[in-house]
Each structure stands twice: as structure tokens, then as C-alpha cells.
C-alpha positions as CSV (number, residue, x, y, z in Angstrom):
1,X,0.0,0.0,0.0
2,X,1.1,3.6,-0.8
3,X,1.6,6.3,1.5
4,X,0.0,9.4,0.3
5,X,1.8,12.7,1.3
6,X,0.3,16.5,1.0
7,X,1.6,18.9,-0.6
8,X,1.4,21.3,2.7
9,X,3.1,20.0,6.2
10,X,2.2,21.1,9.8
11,X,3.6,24.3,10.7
12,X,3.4,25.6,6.7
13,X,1.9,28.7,6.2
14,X,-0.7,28.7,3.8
15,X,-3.4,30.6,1.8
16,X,-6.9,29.5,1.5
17,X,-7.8,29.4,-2.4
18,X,-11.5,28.7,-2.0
19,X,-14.2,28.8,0.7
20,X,-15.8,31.4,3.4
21,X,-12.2,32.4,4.4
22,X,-11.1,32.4,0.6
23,X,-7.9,34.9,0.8
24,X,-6.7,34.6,4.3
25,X,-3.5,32.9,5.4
26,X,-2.7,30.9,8.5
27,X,0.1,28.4,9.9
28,X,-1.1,24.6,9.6
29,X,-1.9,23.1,13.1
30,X,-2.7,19.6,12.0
31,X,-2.3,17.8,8.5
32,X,-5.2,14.8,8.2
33,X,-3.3,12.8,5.4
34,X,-5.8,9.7,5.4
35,X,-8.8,12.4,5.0
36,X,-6.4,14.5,2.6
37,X,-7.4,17.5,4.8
38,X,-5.8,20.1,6.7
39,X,-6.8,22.3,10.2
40,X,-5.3,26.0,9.8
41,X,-4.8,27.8,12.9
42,X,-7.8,30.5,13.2
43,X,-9.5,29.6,10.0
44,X,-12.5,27.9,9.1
45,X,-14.7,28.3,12.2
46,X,-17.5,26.2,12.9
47,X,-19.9,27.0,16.2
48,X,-19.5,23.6,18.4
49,X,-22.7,23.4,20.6
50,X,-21.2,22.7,24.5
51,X,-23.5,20.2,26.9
52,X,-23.1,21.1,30.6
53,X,-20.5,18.8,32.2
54,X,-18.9,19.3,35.6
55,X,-15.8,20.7,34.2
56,X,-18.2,22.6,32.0
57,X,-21.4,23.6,34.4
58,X,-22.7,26.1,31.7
59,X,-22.4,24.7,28.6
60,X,-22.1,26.8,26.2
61,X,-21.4,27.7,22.1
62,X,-17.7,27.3,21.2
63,X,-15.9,28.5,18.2
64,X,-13.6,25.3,16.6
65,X,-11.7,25.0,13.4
66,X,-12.6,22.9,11.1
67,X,-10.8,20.3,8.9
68,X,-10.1,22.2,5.6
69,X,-9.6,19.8,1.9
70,X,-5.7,20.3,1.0
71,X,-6.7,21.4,-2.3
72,X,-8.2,24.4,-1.1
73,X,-4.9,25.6,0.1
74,X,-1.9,26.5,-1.1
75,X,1.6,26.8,0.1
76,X,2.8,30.8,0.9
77,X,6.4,30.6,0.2
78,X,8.9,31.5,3.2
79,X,10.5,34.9,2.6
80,X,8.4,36.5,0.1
81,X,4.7,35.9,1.0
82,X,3.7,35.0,-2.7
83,X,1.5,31.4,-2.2
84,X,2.9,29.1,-5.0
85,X,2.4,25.4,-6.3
86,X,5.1,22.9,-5.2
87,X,7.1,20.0,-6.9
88,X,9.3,17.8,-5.9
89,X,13.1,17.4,-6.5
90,X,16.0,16.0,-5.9
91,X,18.8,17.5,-3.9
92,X,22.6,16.9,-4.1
93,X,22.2,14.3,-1.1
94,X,19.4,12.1,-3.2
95,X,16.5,13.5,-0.9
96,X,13.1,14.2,-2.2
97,X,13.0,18.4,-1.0
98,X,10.2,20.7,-1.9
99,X,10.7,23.4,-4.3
100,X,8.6,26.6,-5.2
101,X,7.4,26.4,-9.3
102,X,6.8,30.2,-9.2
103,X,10.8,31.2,-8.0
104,X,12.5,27.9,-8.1
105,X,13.5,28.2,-4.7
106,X,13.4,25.4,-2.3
107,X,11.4,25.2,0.3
């Protein structure tokens, strides 16, 4: 069986390309690679209804983020803030890197 990767890792900043929050950018806080989704810290808010528990004697409406599809998000490159596609390539040590297709530069 294959292991399927994402073109975005945790801790990548990234633009969302499509959606409610279409335009803003935030760091990745968890990658789902089996759902091929991604949660991005701040984004994608979703009201989470809150029973009353003894932690919790209220209750309550909470604000949680929301898994977001990896394709609806693309990498902003380090440096220059420009979000770009990605491709792989090999560097002089024979490791797969990730490199920018807009600049060339790796990321």
C-alpha cells in the first residue's frame, strides 16, 4: 500500500484558495493525510454546541476549526509571501525536497 503525502506539512503557512475564508492565510496546526485535509490555525470556524459537564457547568457555544480539503490551500512561500504550487526534486544528497514552481527556490 502507498503512503500518500500532501503537498502542505504542519507548521506551513498557507493561503486558503477557496471557501468562506477564501484569501486569508494561517500556519497549519494539523495535516489529516488519510482524509487528505488540513486544520489551519484561526480559520474555518465552525460553532460547536457545548453540553453542561462538571468541568463545564454552563455549557455553552464554542468557536472550533474545522478540517479544511488540502486542495483548497496552497503553500505561501517563506520569505516572500507570494502562495505558489510545489514540486518535488531531488537535492545533491538524493532526498526528495520541496521546491517553489513560481521562484525555483526550495522550500
Amino acid at each position: 500500500m502507498t503512503k500518500n503525502k500532501l503537498h502542505v506539512k504542519k507548521g506551513d503557512t498557507v493561503k486558503v484558495i477557496a471557501g468562506d475564508d477564501k484569501g486569508k492565510t494561517g500556519t497549519v496546526t494539523t495535516v489529516l493525510v488519510s482524509d487528505q485535509k488540513v486544520i489551519v490555525e484561526g480559520l474555518n470556524l465552525v460553532s460547536k454546541h457545548q453540553k453542561p459537564s462538571a468541568k463545564n457547568p454552563q455549557g455553552g457555544i464554542n468557536k472550533v476549526e474545522a478540517p479544511i480539503h488540502a486542495s483548497n490551500v496552497m503553500l505561501v512561500e517563506p520569505g516572500t509571501n507570494n502562495a505558489t504550487r510545489t514540486g518535488k526534486k531531488l537535492n545533491d544528497g538524493g532526498k526528495l525536497q520541496r521546491y517553489s514552481k513560481k521562484s525555483g527556490n526550495l522550500i
